[in-house]
PDB file of N, CA, C, O and CB in Angstrom:
ATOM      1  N   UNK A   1     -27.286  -6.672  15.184  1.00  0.00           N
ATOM      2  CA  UNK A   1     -26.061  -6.120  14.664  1.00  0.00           C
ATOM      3  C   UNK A   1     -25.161  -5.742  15.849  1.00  0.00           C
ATOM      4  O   UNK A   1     -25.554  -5.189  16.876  1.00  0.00           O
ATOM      5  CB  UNK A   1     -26.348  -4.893  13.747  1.00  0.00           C
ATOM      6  N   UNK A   2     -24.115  -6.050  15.618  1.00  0.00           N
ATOM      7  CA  UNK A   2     -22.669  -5.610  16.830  1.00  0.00           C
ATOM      8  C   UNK A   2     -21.789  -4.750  16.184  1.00  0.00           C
ATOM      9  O   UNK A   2     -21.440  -4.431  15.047  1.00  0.00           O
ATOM     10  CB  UNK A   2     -21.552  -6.990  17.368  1.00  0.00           C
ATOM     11  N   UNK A   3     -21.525  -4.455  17.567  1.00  0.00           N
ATOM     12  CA  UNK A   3     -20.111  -3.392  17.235  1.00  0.00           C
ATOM     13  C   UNK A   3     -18.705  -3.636  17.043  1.00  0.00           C
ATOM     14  O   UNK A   3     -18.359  -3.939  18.185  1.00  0.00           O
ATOM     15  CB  UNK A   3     -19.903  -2.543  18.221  1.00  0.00           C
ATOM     16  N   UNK A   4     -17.838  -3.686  16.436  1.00  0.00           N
ATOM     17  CA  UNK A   4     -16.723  -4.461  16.540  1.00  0.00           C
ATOM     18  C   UNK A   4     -15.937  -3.519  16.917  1.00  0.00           C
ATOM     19  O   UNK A   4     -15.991  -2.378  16.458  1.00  0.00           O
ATOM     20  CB  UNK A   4     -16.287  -5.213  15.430  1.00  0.00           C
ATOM     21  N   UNK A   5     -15.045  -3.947  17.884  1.00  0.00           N
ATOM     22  CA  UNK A   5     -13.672  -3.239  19.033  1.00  0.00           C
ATOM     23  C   UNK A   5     -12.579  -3.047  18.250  1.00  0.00           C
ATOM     24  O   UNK A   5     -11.713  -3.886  18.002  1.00  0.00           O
ATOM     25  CB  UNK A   5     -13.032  -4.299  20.408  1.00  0.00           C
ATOM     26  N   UNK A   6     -12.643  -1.821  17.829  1.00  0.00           N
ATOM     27  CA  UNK A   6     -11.353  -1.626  17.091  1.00  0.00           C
ATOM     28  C   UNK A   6     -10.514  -1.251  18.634  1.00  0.00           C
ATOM     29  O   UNK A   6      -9.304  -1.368  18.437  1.00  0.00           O
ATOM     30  CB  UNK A   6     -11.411  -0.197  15.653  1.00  0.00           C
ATOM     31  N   UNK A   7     -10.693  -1.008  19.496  1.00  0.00           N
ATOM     32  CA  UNK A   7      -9.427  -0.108  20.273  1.00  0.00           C
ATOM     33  C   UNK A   7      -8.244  -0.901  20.545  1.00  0.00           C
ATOM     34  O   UNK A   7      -7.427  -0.523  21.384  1.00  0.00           O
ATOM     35  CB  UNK A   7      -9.849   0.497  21.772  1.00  0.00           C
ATOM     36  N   UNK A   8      -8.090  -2.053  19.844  1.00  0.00           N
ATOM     37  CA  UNK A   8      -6.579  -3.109  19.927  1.00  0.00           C
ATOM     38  C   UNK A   8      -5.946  -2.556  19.030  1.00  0.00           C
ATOM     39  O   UNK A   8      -4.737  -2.567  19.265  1.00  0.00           O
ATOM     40  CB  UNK A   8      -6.589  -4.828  19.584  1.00  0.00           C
ATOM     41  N   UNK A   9      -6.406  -1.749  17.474  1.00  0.00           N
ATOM     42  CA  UNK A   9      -5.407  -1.361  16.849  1.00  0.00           C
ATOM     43  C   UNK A   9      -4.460  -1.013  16.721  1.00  0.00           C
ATOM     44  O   UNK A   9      -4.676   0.145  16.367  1.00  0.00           O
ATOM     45  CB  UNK A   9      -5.449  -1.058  16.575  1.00  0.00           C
ATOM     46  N   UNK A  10      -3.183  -1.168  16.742  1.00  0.00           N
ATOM     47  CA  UNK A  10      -2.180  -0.077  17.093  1.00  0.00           C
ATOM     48  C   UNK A  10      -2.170   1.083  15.899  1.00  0.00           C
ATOM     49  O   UNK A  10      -2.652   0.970  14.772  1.00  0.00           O
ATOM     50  CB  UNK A  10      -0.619  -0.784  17.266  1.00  0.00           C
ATOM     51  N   UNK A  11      -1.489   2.218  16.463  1.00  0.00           N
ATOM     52  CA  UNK A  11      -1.455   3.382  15.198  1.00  0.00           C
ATOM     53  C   UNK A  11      -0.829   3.101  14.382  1.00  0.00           C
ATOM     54  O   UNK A  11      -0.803   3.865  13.417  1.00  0.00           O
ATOM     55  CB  UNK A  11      -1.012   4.641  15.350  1.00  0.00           C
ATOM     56  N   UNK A  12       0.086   1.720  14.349  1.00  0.00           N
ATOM     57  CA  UNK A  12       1.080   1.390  13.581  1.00  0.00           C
ATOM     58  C   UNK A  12       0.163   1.264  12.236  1.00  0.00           C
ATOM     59  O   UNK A  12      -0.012   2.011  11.273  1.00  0.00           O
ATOM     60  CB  UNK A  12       1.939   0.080  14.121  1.00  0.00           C
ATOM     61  N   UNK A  13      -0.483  -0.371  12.706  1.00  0.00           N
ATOM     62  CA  UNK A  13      -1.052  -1.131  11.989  1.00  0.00           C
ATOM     63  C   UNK A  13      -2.316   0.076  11.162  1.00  0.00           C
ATOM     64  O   UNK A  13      -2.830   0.018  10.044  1.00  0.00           O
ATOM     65  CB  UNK A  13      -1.564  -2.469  12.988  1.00  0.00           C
ATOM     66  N   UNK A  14      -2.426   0.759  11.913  1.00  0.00           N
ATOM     67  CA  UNK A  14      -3.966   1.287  10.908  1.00  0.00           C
ATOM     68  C   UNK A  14      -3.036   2.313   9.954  1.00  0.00           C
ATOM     69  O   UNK A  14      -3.326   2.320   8.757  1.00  0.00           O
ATOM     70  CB  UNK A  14      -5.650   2.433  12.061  1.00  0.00           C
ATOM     71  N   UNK A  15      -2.078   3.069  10.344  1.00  0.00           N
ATOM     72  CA  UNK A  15      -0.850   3.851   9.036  1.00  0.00           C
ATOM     73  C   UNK A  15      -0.743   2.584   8.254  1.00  0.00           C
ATOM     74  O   UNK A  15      -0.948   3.074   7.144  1.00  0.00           O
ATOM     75  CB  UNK A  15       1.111   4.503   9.672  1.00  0.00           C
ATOM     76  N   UNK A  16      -0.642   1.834   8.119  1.00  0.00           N
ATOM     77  CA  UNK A  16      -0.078   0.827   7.353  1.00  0.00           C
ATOM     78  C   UNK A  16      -1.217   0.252   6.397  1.00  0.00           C
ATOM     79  O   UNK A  16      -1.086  -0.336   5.324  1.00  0.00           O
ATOM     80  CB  UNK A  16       0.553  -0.257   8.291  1.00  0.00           C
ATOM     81  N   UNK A  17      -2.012   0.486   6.879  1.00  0.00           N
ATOM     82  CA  UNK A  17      -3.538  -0.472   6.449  1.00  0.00           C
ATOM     83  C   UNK A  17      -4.219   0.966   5.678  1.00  0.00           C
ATOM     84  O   UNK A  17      -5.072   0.798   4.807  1.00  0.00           O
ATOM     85  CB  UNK A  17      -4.827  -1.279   8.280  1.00  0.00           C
ATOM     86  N   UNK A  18      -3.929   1.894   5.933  1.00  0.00           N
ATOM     87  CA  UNK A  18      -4.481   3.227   4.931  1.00  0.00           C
ATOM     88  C   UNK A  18      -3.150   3.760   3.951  1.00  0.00           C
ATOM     89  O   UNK A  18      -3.226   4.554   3.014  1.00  0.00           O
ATOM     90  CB  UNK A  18      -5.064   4.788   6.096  1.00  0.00           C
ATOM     91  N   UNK A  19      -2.362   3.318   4.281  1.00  0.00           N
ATOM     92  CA  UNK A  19      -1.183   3.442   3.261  1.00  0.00           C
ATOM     93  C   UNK A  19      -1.303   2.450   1.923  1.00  0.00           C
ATOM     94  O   UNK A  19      -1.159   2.755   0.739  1.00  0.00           O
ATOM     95  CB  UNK A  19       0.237   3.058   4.078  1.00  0.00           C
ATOM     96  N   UNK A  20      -1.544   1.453   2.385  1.00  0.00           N
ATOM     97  CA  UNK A  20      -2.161   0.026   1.351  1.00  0.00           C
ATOM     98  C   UNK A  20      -3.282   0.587   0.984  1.00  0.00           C
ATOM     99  O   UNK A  20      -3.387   1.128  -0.117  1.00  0.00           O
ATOM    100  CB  UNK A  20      -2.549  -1.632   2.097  1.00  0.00           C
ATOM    101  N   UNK A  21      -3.898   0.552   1.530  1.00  0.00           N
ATOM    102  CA  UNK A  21      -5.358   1.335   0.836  1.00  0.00           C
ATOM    103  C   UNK A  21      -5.716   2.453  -0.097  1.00  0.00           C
ATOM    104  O   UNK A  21      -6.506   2.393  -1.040  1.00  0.00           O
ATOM    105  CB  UNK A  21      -6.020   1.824   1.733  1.00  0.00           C
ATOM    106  N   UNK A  22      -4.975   3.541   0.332  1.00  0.00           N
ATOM    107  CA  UNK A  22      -4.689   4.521  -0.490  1.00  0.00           C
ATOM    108  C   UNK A  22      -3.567   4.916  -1.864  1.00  0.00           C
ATOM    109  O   UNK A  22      -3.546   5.956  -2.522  1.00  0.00           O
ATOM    110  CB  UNK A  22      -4.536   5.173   0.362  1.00  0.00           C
ATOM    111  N   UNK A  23      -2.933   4.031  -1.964  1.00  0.00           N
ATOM    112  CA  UNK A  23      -1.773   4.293  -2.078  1.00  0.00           C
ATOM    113  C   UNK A  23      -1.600   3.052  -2.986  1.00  0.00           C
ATOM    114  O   UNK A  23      -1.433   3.374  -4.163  1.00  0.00           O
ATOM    115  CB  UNK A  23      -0.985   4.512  -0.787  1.00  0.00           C
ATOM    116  N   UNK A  24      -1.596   1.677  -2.750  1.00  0.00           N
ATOM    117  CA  UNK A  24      -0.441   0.845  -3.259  1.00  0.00           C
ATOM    118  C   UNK A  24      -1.823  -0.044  -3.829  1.00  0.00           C
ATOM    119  O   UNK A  24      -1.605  -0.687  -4.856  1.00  0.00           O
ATOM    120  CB  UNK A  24       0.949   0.060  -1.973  1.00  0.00           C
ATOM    121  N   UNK A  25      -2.889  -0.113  -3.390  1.00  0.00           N
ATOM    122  CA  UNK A  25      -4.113  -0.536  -4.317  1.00  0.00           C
ATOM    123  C   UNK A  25      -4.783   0.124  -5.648  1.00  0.00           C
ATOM    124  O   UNK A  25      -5.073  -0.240  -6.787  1.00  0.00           O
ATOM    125  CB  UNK A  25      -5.130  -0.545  -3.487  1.00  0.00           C
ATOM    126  N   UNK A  26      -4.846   1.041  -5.030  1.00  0.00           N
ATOM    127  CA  UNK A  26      -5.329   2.116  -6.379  1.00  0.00           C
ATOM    128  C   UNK A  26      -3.995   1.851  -7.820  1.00  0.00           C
ATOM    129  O   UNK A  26      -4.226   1.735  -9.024  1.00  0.00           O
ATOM    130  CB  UNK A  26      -5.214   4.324  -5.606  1.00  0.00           C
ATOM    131  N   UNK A  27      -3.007   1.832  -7.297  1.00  0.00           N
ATOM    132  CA  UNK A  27      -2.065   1.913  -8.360  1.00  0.00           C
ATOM    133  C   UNK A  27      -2.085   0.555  -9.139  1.00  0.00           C
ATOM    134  O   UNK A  27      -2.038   0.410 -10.360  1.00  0.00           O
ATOM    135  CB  UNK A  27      -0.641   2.253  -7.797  1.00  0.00           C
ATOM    136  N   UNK A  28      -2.181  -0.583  -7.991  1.00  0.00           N
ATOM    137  CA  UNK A  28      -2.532  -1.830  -8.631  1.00  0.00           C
ATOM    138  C   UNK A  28      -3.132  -2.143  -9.807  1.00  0.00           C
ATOM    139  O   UNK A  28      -2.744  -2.754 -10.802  1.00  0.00           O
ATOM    140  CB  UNK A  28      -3.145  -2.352  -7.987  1.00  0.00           C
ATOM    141  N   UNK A  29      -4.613  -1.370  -9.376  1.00  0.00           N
ATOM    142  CA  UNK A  29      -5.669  -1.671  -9.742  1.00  0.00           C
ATOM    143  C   UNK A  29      -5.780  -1.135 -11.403  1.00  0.00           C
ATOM    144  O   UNK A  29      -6.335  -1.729 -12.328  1.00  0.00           O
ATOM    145  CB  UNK A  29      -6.615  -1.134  -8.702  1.00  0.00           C
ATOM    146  N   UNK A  30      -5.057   0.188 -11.442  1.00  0.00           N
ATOM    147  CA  UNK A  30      -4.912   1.233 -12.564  1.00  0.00           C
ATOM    148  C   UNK A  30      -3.903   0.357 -13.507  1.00  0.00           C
ATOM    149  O   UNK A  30      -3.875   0.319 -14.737  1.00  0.00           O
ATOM    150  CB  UNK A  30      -4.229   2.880 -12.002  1.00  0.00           C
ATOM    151  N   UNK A  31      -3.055  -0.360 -12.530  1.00  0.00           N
ATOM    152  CA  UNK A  31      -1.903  -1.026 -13.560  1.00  0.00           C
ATOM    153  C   UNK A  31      -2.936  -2.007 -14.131  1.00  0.00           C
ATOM    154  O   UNK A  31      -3.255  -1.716 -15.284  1.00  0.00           O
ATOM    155  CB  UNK A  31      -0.323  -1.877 -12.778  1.00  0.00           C
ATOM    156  N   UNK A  32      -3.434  -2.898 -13.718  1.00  0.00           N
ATOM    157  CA  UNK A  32      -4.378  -4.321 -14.115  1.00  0.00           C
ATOM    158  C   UNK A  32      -5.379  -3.731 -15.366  1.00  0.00           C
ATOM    159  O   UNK A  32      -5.591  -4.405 -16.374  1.00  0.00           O
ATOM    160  CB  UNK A  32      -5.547  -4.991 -12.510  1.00  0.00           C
ATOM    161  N   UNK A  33      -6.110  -2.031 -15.100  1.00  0.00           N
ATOM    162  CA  UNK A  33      -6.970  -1.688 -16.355  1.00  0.00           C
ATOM    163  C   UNK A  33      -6.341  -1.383 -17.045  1.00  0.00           C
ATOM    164  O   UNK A  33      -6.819  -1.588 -18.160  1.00  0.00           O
ATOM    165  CB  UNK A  33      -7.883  -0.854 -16.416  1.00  0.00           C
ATOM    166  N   UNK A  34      -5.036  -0.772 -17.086  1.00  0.00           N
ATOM    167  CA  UNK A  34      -4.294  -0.336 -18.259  1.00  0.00           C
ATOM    168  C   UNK A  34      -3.848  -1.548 -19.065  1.00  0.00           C
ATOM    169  O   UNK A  34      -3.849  -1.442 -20.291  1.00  0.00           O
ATOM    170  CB  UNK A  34      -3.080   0.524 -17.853  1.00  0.00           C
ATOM    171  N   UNK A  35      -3.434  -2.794 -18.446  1.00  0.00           N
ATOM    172  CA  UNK A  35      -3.540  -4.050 -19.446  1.00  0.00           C
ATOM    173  C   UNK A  35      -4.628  -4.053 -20.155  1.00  0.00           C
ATOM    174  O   UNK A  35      -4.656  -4.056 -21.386  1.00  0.00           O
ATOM    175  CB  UNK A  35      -3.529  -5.352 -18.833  1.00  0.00           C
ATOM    176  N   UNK A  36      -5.630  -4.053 -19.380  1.00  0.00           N
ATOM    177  CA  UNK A  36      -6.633  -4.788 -19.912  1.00  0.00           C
ATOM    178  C   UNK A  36      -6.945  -3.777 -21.108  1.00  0.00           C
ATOM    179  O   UNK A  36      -7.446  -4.261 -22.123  1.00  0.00           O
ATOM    180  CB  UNK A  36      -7.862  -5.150 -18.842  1.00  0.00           C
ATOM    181  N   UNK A  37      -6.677  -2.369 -21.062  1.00  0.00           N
ATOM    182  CA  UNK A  37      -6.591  -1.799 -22.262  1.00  0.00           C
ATOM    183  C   UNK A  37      -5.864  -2.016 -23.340  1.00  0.00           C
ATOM    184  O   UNK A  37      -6.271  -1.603 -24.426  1.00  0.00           O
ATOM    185  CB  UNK A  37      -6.425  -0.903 -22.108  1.00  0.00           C
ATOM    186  N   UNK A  38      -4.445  -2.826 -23.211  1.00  0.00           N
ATOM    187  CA  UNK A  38      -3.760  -3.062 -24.007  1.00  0.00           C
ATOM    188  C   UNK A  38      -2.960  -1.654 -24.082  1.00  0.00           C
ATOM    189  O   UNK A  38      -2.973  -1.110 -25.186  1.00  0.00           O
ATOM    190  CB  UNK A  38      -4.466  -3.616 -25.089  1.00  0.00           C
ATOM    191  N   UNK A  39      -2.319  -1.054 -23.115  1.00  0.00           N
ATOM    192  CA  UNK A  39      -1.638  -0.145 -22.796  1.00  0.00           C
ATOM    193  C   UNK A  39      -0.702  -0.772 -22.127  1.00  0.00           C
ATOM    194  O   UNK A  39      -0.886  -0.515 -20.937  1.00  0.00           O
ATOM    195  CB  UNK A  39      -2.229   0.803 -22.233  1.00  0.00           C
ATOM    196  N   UNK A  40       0.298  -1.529 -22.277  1.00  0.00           N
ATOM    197  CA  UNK A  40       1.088  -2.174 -21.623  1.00  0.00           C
ATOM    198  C   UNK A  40       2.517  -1.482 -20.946  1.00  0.00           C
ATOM    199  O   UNK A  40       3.168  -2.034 -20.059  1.00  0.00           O
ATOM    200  CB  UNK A  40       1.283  -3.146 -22.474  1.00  0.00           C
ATOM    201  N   UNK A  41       2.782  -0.443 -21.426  1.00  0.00           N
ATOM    202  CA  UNK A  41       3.793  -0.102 -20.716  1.00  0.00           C
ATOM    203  C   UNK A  41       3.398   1.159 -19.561  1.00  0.00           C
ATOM    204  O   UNK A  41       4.178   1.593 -18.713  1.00  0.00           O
ATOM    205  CB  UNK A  41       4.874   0.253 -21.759  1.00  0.00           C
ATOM    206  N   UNK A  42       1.914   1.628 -19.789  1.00  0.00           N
ATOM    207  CA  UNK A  42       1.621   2.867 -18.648  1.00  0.00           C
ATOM    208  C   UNK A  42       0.914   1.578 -17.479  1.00  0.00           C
ATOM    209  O   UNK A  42       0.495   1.867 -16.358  1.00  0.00           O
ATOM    210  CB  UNK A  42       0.135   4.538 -19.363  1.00  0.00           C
ATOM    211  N   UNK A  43       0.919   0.083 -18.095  1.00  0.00           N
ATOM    212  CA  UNK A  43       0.069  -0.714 -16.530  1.00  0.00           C
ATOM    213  C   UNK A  43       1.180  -1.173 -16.095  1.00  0.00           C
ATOM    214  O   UNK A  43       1.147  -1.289 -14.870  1.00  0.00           O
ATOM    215  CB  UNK A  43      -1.231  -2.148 -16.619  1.00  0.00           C
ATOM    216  N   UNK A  44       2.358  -1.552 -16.654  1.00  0.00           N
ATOM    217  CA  UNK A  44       3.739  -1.964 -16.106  1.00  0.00           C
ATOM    218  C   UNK A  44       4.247  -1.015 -15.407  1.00  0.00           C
ATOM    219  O   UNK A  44       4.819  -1.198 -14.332  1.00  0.00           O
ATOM    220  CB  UNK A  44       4.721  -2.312 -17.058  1.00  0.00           C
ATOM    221  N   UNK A  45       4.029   0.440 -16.130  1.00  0.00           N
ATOM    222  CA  UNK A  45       4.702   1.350 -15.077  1.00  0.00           C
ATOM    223  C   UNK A  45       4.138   1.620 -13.710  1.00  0.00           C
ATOM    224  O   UNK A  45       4.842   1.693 -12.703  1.00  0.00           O
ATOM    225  CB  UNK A  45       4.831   2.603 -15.623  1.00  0.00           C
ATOM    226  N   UNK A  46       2.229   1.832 -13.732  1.00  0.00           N
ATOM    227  CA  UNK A  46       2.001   1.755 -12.680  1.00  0.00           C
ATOM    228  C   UNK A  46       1.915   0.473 -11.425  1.00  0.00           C
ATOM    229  O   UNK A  46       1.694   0.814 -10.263  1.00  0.00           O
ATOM    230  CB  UNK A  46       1.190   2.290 -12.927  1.00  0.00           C
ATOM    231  N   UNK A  47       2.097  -0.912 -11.762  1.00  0.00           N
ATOM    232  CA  UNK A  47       2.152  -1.511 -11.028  1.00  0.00           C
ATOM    233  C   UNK A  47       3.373  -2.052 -10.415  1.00  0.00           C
ATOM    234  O   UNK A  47       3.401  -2.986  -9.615  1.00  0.00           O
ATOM    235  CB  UNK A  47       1.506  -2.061 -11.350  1.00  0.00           C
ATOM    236  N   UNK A  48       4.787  -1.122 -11.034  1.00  0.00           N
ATOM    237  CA  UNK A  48       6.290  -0.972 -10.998  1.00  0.00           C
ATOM    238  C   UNK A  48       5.983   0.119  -9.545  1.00  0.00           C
ATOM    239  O   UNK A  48       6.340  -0.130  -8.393  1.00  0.00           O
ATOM    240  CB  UNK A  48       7.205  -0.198 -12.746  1.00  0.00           C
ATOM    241  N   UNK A  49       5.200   1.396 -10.036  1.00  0.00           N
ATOM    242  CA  UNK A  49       5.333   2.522  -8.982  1.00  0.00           C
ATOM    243  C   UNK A  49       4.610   1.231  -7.405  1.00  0.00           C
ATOM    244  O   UNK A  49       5.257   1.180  -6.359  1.00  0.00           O
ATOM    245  CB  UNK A  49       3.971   4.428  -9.610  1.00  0.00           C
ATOM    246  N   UNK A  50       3.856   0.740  -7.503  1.00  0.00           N
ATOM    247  CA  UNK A  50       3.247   0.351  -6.704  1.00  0.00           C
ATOM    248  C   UNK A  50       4.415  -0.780  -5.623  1.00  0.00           C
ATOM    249  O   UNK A  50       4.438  -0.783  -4.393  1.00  0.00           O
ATOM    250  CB  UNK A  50       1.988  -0.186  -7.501  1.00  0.00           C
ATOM    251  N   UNK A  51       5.062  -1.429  -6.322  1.00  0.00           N
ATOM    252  CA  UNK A  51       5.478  -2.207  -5.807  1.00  0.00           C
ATOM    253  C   UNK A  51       6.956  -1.029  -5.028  1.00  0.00           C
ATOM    254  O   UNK A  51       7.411  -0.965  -3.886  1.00  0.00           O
ATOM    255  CB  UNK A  51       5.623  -3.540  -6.890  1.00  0.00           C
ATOM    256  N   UNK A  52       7.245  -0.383  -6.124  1.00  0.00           N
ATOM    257  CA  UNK A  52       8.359   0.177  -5.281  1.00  0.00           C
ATOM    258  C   UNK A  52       7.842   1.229  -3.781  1.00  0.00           C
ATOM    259  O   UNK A  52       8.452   1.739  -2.841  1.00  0.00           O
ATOM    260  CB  UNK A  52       9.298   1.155  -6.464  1.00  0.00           C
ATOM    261  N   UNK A  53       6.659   1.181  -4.147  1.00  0.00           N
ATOM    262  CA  UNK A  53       6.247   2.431  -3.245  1.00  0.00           C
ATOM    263  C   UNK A  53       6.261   1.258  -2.366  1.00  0.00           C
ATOM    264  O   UNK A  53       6.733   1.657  -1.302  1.00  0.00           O
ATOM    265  CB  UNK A  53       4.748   3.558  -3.480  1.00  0.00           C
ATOM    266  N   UNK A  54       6.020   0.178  -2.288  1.00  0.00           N
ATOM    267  CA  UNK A  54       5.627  -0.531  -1.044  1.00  0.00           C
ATOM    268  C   UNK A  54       6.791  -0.515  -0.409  1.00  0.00           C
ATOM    269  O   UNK A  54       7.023   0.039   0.665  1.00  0.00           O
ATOM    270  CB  UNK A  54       5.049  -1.933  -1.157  1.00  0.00           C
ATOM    271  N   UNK A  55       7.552  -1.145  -1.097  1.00  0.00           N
ATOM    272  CA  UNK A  55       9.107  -1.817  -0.530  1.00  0.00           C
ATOM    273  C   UNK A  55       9.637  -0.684  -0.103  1.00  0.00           C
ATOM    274  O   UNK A  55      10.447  -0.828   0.813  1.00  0.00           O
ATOM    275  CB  UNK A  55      10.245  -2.601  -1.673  1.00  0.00           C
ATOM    276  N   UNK A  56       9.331   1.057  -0.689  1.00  0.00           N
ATOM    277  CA  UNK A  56       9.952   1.806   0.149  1.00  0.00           C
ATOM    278  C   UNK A  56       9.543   2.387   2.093  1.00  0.00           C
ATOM    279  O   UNK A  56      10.092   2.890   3.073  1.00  0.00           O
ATOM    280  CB  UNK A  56       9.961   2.822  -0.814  1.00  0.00           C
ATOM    281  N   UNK A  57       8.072   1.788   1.570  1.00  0.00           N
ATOM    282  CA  UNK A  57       7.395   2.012   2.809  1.00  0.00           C
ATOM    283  C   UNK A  57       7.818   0.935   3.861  1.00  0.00           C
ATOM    284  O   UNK A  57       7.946   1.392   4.997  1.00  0.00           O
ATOM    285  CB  UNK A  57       5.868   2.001   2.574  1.00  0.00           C
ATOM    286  N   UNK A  58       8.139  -0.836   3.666  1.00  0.00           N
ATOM    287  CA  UNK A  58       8.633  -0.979   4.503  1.00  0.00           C
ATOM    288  C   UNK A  58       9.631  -0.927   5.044  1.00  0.00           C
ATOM    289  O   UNK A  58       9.744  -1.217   6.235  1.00  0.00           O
ATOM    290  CB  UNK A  58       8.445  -1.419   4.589  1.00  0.00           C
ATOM    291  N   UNK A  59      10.898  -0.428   4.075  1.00  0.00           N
ATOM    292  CA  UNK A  59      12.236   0.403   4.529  1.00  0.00           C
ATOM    293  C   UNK A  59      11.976   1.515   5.369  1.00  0.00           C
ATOM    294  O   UNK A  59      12.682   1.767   6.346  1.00  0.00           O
ATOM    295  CB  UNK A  59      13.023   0.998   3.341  1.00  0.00           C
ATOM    296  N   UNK A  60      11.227   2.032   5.112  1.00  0.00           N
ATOM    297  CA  UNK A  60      10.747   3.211   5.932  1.00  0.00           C
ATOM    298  C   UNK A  60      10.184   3.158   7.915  1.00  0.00           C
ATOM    299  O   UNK A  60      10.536   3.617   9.002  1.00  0.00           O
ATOM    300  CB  UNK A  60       9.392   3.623   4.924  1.00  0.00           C
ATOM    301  N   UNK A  61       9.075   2.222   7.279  1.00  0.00           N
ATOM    302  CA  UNK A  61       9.008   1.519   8.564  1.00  0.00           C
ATOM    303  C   UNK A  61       9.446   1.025   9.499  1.00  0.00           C
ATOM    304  O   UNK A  61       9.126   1.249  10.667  1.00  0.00           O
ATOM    305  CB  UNK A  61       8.747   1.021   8.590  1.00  0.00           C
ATOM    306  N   UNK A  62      10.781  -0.217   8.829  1.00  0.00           N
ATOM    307  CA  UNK A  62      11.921  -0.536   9.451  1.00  0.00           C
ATOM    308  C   UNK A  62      12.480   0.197  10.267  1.00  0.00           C
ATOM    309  O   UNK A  62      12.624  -0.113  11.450  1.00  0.00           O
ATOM    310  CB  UNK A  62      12.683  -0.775   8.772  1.00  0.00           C
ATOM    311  N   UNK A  63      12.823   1.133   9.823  1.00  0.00           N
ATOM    312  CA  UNK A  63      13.513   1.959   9.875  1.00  0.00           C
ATOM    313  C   UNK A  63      13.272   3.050  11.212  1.00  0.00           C
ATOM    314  O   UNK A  63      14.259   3.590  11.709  1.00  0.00           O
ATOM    315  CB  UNK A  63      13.426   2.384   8.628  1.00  0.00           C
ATOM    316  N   UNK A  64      12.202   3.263  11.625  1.00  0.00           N
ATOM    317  CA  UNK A  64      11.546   3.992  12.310  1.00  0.00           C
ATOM    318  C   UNK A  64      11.482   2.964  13.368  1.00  0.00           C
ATOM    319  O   UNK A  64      11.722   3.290  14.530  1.00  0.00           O
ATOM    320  CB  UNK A  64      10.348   4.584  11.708  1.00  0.00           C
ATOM    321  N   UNK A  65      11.129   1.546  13.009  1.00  0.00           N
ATOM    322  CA  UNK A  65      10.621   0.588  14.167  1.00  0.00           C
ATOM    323  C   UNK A  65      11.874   0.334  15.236  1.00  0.00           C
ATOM    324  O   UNK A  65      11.822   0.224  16.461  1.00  0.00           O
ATOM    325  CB  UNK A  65      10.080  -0.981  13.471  1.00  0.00           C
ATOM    326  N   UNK A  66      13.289   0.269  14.125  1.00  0.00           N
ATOM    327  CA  UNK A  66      14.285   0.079  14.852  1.00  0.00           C
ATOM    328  C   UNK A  66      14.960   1.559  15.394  1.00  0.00           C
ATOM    329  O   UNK A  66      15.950   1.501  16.123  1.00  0.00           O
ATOM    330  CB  UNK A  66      15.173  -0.800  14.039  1.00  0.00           C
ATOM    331  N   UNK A  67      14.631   2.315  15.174  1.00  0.00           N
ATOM    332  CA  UNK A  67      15.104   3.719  15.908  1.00  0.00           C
ATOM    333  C   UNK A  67      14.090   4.733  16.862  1.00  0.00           C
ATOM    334  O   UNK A  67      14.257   5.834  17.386  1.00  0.00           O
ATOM    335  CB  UNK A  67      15.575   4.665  14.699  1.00  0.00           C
ATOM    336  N   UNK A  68      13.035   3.833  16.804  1.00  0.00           N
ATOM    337  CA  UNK A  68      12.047   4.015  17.952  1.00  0.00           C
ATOM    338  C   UNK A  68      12.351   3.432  19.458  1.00  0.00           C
ATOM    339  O   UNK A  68      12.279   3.969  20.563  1.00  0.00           O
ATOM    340  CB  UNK A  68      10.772   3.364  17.486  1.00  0.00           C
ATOM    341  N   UNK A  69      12.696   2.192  19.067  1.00  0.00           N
ATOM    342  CA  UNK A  69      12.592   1.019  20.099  1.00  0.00           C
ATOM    343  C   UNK A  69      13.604   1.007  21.164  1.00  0.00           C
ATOM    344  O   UNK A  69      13.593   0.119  22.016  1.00  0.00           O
ATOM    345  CB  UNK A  69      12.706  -0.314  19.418  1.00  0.00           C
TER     346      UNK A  69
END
């Protein structure tokens, strides 16, 4: 068994990769069972929150990337 080298990560990429993770999957995922319940407008809504949460995060990002730099 090996160790794998995370220390290339940037802090960018791992905020970004626990933001998806936490955040914009779970909601996915809740939207996809609420179909499958035949609850169609609380899985539309959550996979509505999901997508907007994303698109606000990479406005956000943008946003920071170009007023960092």
């Amino acid at each position: 068994m090996t160790y794998v080298d995370i220390s290339s990560i940037s802090p960018q990429l791992f905020v970004t990769v626990l933001f998806f993770l936490l955040i914009v999957c779970p909601l996915v995922s809740l939207g996809i069972v609420r179909l499958f319940q035949h609850k169609t407008k609380t899985g539309i809504t959550y996979i509505a929150s999901a997508i907007i949460s994303y698109i606000l995060f990479i406005l956000i990002a943008d946003f920071v990337a170009r007023t960092w730099t």
